[in-house]
Phi, psi and omega in degrees: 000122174281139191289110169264096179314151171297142175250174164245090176318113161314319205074004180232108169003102154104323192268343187266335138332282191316305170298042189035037206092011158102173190321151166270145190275133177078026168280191142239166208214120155264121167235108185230150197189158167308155145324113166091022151317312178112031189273327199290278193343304198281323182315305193281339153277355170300311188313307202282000163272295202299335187268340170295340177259021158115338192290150153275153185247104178240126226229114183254140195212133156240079210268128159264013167226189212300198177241023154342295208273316177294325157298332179303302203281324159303325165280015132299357190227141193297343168279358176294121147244085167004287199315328193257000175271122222084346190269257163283357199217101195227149180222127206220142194241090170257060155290318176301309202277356183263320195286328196280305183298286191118183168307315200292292192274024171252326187306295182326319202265334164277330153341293196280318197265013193278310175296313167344287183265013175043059183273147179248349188226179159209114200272114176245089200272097189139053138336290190266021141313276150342312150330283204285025164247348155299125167303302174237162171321322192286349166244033135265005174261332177302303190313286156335290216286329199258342156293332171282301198290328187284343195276263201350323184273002174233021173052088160250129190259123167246148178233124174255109188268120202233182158268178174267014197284335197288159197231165199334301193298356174326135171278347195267003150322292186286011196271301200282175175259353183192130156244133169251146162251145171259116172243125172247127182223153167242143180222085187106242175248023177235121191278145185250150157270067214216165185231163201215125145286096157288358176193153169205099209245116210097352197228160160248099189316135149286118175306139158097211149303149188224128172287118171220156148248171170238144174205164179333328178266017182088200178304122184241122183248136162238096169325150176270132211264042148260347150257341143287344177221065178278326175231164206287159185293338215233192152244148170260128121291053213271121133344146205253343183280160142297193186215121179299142202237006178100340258226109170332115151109326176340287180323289212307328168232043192229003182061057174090003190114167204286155182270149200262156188073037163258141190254135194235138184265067228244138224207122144148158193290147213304145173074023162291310184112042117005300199269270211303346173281330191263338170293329202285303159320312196275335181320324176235063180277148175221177121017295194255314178258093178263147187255138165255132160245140176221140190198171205246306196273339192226151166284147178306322176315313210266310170286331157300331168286333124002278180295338174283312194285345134319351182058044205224121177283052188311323187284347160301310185336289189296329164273007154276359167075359180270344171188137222249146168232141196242140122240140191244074200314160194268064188238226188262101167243182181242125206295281208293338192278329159282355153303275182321324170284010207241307218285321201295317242241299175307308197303315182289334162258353174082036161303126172259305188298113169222128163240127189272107143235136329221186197288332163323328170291330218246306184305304149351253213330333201287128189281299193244112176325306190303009184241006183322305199298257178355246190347317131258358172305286164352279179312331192265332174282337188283276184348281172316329171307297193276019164081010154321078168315090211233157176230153188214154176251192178206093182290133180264128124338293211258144174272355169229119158206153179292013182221160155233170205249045174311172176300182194270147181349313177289326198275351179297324185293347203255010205237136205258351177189124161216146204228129176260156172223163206192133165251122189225158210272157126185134176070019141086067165194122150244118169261210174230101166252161173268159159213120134298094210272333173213176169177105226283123179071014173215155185285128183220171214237122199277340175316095182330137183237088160352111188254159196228167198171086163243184170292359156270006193089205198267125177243179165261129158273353186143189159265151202302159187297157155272128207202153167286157146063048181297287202297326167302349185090334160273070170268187199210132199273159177263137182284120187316000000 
């Protein structure tokens, strides 16, 4: 029969996922990193979650002066609480007794004060410290070994917070029960953040990097969601009707509207009508179907004046609660972290209608290109999973080429209906056509269709004149 360990909640956003529902109680933990890693910060927001949940806390340091400086610097981030320091949270310094003592009387002195204070975690910060005042390897595993037992005989959790010099072979590695590492790296002119579980020994961990950033609220970890959602939360069951897309003419060659908890991809270059095909969408969000705009490029502000000169009421939409506008400039972001806010923000309104402009926001994001396919393949099943109608856009570089320059195969395969749009030349007139290129599980009328963008918004007018080079945009009419 398998055994399920008790776990301990970091209490920090995102890491208990990387650990499989967080530290096991009465493990120990090695967390090491360069200097500005972030190692002091998440030890010490682990505490301050622990003690807010009624637990003591003994947070050991070997600092040779007060921990003044140290509370100064927590108390920028929004989980320090000033109150609780003496209480549930004692910080205690054995720089005298190790430089004076040795390990044997730092061990002795974490005894007295682990009973002393009926501690449930215990932070022992300043690891490779310790080290280099051990003679051999067998008395830093003696050292490790009797801190782990006595926290052990009182169900105690331990984190020995190290620098990053210590290295796979290290002995106090083959001691503990879970090691983290902490990386701040640079890529390209930007810094990155990510954390790696090497070892979990009872759990099963997600492997390889994890993207976390600091902020006012301390540490925030974002699992990389091809590995926290390698297979979907849900099962999908998508509706068998279609979902009426807003959209004048649409419906009529699509066999009624996009089929629903389907994901549809519209391809084509800047001033097509794009954005305004999506506004059109979101137009007929209700009650029962509530609408996302989640988008890289316009501000709301900048989109409401948009759906107005569409002549489209988005701002009743939204103050009816019928519809959410999300924006994200289109800057320095984190690939996993705008997924997690996409997933919270559809989960939270029970969003059907969602429109991405666009997914080029997310590719922007990516630090490491090659896992885009692993990444949205993920994203796009999570969607479906949560019953989504969802539409994304794709920006063509060029607005006239003899090719077009759709994603790359793989990431096309992961997508369930796709539509190119176009501005296109003939006969010294540029118009706008559509062509419906796919469309999942339904009949749709593959003829390129002339489009309109007035003050009613955007419609189908018809099928496009018959012409040559449509999709390059340099059509050429056919001679009679």
């Amino acid at each position: 029969m398998t055994q399920i360990l008790p776990r301990f909640s970091t209490g920090i956003p995102g890491l208990d996922t990387v650990f499989g529902g967080g530290f096991v109680e009465g493990a120990s933990y090695i967390v090491q990193g360069h200097p500005g890693a972030g190692k002091t910060i998440l030890a010490n927001q682990i505490a301050f979650a622990t003690a807010a949940a009624g637990k003591n806390v003994l947070y050991v340091t070997l600092l040779a002066e007060t921990h003044d400086r140290l509370f100064q610097s927590l108390s920028t981030l929004s989980f320090f609480e000033k109150e609780r320091l003496g209480s549930n949270i004692v910080y205690v310094s054995v720089f005298q007794t190790l430089s004076k003592e040795g390990l044997g009387a730092v061990v002795d002195l974490l005894r007295k004060e682990t009973k002393r204070q009926s501690a449930s975690l215990i932070v022992f910060d300043g690891l490779l410290n310790a080290r280099d005042r051990a003679e051999t390897d067998l008395d830093v595993k003696t050292f490790v070994a009797e801190v782990q037992s006595q926290a052990a005989f009182v169900g105690c959790t331990v984190l020995f917070l190290t620098s990053a010099g210590v290295q796979d072979e290290s002995p106090e590695h083959t001691m503990v029960d879970g090691v983290l590492e902490l990386h701040e790296e640079l890529v390209g002119v930007r810094t990155v953040r990510r954390l790696r579980p090497r070892k979990s020994r009872g759990s099963a961990a997600l492997g390889g990097y994890h993207q976390y950033e600091i902020s006012g609220d301390g540490v925030s970890v974002f699992p990389r969601i091809e590995a926290a959602f390698h297979t979907p939360s849900a099962t999908d069951n998508p509706d068998p009707r279609p979902l009426r897309s807003g959209i004048e003419g649409f419906d009529e060659i699509t066999g009624g509207g996009l089929p629903q908890g389907s994901i549809t991809l519209l391809i084509g270059p800047s001033g097509c009508g794009k954005t305004s095909f999506g506004l059109n969408f979101l137009s007929a969000a209700s009650q029962e179907e509530p609408g996302l705009h989640f988008g890289f490029y316009e501000s709301r502000d900048r989109l409401l004046i948009k759906a107005k000169a569409l002549g489209l009421d988005l701002q009743g939409h939204i103050e009816r609660g019928e519809v959410d506008i999300l924006w994200q400039p289109l800057t320095e972001n984190l690939l996993d972290k705008l997924a997690y806010r996409l997933f919270d923000a559809v989960s939270a309104r029970g969003v059907k209608r969602l429109f991405i402009d666009s997914l080029g926001g997310f590719e922007r994001a990516a630090v490491h290109p090659r896992r885009l396919v692993e990444f949205f393949a993920a994203l796009t099943n999570e969607l479906r999973a949560m019953g989504v109608t969802a539409v994304g856009t794709w920006e063509l570089r060029d607005l006239f080429a003899s090719g077009v320059a759709a994603p790359g195969p793989e990431i096309s395969s992961l997508l369930d209906n796709l539509i190119m749009m176009r501005q296109v030349e003939i006969r010294s007139e540029y118009k706008r056509v559509m062509s419906v290129l796919k469309i999942r599980d339904q009949s749709f009328q593959a003829a390129p269709q002339e489009i309109h963008i007035d003050g009613r918004g955007l419609a189908i007018k018809g099928p496009f004149q018959p012409a040559t080079g449509i999709s390059t945009g340099l059509a050429k009419p056919l001679e009679a």
